[in-house]
N, CA, C and O atoms as a GROMACS GRO file, in nm:
protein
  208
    1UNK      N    1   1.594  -2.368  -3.235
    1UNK     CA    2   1.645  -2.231  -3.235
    1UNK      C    3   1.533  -2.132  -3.270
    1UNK      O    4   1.500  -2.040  -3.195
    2UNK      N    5   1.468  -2.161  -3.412
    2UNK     CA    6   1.353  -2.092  -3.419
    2UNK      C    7   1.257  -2.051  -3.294
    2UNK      O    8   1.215  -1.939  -3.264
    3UNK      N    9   1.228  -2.214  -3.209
    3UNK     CA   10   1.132  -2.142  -3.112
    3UNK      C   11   1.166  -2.055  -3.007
    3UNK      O   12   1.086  -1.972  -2.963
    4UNK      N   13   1.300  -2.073  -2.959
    4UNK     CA   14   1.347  -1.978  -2.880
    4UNK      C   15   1.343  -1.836  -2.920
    4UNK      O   16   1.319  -1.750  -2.836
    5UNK      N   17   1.365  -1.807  -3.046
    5UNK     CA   18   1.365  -1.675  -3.064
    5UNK      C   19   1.229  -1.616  -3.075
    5UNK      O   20   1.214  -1.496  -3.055
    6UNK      N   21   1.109  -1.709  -3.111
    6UNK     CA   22   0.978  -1.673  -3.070
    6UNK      C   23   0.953  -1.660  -2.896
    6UNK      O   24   0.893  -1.575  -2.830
    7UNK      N   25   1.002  -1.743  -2.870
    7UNK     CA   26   0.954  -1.732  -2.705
    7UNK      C   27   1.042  -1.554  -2.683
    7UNK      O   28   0.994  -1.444  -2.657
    8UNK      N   29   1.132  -1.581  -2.700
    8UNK     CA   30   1.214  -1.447  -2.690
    8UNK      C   31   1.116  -1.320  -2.707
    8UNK      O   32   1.083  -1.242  -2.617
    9UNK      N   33   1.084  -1.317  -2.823
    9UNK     CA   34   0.984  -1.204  -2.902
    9UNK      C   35   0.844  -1.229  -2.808
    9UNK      O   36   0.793  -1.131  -2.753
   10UNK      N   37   0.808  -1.311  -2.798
   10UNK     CA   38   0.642  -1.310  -2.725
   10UNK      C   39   0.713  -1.208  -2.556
   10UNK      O   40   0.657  -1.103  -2.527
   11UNK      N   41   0.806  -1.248  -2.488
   11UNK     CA   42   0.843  -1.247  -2.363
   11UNK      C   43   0.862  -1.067  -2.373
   11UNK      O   44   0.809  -0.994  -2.289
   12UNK      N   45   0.934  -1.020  -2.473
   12UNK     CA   46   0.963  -0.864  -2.478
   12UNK      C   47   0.848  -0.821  -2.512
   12UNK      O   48   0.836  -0.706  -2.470
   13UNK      N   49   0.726  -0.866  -2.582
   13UNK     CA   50   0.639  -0.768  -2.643
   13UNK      C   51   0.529  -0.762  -2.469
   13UNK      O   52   0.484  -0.666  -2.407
   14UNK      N   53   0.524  -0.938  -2.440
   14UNK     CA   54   0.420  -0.943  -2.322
   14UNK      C   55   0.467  -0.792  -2.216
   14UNK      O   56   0.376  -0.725  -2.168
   15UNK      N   57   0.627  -0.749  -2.186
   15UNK     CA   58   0.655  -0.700  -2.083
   15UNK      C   59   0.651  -0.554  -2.160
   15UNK      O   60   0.631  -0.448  -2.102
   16UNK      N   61   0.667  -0.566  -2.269
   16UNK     CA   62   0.621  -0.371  -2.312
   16UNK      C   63   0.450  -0.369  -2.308
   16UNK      O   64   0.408  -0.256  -2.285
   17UNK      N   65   0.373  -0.443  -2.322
   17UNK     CA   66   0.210  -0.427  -2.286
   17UNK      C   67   0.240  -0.444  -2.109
   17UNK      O   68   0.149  -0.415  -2.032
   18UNK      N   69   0.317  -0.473  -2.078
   18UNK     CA   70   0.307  -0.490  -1.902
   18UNK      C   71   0.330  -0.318  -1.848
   18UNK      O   72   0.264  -0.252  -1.767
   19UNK      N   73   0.474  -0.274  -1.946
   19UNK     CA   74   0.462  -0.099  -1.884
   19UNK      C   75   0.384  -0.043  -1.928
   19UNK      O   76   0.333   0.037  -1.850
   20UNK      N   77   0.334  -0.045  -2.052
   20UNK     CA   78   0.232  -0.004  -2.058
   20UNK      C   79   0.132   0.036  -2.006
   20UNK      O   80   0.096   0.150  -1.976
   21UNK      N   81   0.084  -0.066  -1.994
   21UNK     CA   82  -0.073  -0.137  -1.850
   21UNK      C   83  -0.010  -0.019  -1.705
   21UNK      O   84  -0.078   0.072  -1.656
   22UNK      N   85   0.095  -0.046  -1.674
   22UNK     CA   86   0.112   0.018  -1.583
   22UNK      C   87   0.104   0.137  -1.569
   22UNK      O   88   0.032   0.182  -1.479
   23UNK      N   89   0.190   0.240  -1.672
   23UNK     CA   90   0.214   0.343  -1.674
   23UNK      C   91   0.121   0.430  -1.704
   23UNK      O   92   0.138   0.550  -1.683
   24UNK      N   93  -0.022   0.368  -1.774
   24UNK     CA   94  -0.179   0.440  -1.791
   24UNK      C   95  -0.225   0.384  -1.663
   24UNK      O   96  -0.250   0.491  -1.608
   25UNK      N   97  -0.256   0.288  -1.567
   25UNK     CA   98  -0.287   0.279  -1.456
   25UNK      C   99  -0.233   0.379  -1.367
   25UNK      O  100  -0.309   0.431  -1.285
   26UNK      N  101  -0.116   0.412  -1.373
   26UNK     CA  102  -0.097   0.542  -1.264
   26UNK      C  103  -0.071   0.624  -1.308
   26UNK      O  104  -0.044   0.715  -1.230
   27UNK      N  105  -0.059   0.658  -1.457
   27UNK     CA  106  -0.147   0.805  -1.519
   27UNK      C  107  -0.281   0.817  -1.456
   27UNK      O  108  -0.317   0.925  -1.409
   28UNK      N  109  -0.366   0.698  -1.453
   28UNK     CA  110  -0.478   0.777  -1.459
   28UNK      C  111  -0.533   0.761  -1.288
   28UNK      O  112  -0.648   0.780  -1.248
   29UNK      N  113  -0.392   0.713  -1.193
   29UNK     CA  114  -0.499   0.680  -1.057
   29UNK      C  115  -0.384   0.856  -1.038
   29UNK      O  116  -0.435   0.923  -0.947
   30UNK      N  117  -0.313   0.898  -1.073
   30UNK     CA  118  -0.271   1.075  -1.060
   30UNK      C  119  -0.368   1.156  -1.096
   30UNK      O  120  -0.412   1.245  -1.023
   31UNK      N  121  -0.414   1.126  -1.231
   31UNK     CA  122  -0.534   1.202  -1.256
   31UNK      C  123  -0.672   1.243  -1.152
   31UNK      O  124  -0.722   1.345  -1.104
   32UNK      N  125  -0.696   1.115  -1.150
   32UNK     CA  126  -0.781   1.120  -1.044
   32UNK      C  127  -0.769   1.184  -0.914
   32UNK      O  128  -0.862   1.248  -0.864
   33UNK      N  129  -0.673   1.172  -0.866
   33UNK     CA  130  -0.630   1.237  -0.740
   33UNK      C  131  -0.594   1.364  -0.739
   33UNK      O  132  -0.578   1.424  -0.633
   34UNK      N  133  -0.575   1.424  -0.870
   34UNK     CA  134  -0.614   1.555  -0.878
   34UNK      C  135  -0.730   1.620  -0.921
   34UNK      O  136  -0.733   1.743  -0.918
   35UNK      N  137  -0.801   1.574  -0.950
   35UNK     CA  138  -0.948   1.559  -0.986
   35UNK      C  139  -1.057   1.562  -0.840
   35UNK      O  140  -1.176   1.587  -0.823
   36UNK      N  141  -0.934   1.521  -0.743
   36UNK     CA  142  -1.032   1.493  -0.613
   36UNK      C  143  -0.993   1.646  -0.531
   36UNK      O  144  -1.053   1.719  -0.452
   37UNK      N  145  -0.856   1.650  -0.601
   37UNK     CA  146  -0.796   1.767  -0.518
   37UNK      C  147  -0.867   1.934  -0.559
   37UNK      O  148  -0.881   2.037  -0.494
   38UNK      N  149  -0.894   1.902  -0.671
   38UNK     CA  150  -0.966   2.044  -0.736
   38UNK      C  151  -1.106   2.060  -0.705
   38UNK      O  152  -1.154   2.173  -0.715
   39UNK      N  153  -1.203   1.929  -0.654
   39UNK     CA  154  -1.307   1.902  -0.642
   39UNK      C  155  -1.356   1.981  -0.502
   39UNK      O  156  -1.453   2.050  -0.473
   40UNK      N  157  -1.233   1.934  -0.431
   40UNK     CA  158  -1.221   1.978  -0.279
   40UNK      C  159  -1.193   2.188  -0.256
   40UNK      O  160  -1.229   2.282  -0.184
   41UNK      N  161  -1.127   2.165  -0.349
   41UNK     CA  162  -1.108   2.307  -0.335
   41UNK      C  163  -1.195   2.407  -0.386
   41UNK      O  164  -1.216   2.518  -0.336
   42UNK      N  165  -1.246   2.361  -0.492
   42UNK     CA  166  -1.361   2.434  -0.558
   42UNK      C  167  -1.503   2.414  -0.446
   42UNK      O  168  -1.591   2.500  -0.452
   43UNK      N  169  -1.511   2.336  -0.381
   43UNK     CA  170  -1.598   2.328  -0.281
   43UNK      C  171  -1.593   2.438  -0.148
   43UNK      O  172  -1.667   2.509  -0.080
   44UNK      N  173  -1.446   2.397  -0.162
   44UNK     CA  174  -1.404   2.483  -0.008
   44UNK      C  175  -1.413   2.645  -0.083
   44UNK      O  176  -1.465   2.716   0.004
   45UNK      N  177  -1.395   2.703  -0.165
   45UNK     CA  178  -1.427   2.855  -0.258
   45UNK      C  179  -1.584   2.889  -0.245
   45UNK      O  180  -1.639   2.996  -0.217
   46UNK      N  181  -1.633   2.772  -0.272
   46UNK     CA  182  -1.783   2.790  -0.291
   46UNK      C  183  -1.829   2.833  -0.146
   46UNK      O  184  -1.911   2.924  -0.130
   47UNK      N  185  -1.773   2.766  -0.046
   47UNK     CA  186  -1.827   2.765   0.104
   47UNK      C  187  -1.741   2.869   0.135
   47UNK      O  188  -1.695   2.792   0.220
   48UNK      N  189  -1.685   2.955   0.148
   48UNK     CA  190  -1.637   3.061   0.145
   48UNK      C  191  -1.762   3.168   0.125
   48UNK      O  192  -1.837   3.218   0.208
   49UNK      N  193  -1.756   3.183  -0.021
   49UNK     CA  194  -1.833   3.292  -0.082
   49UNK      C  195  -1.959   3.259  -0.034
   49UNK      O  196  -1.998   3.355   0.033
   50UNK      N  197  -2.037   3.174  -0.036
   50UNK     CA  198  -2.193   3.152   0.045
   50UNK      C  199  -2.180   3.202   0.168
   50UNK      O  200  -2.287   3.212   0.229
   51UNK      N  201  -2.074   3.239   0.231
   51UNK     CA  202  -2.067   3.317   0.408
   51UNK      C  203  -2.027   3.450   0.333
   51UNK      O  204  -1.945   3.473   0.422
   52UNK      N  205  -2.014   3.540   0.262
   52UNK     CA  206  -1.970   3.662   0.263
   52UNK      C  207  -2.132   3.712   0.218
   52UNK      O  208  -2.157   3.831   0.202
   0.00000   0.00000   0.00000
């Protein structure tokens, strides 16, 4: 009985480090992709104003 309730406890903690893992992995692949999006636009401003 004891070990079951360890396996129990290892199985919930492994799958809260699993959302975890996840939920900073696509925090940060959003980040990025706005990071690409501001990159782009601040480029496209720049190339603008160098023609006026």
């Amino acid at each position: 009985m004891k070990e079951l309730v360890i396996f129990v406890v290892v199985l919930v903690v492994l799958f809260w480090i699993g959302v975890k893992l996840q939920r900073w992995i696509s925090g940060a692949s959003k980040i990025s992709k706005n990071q690409k999006k501001i990159l782009e636009e601040m480029k496209r401003q720049n190339k603008t104003e160098d023609r006026k």
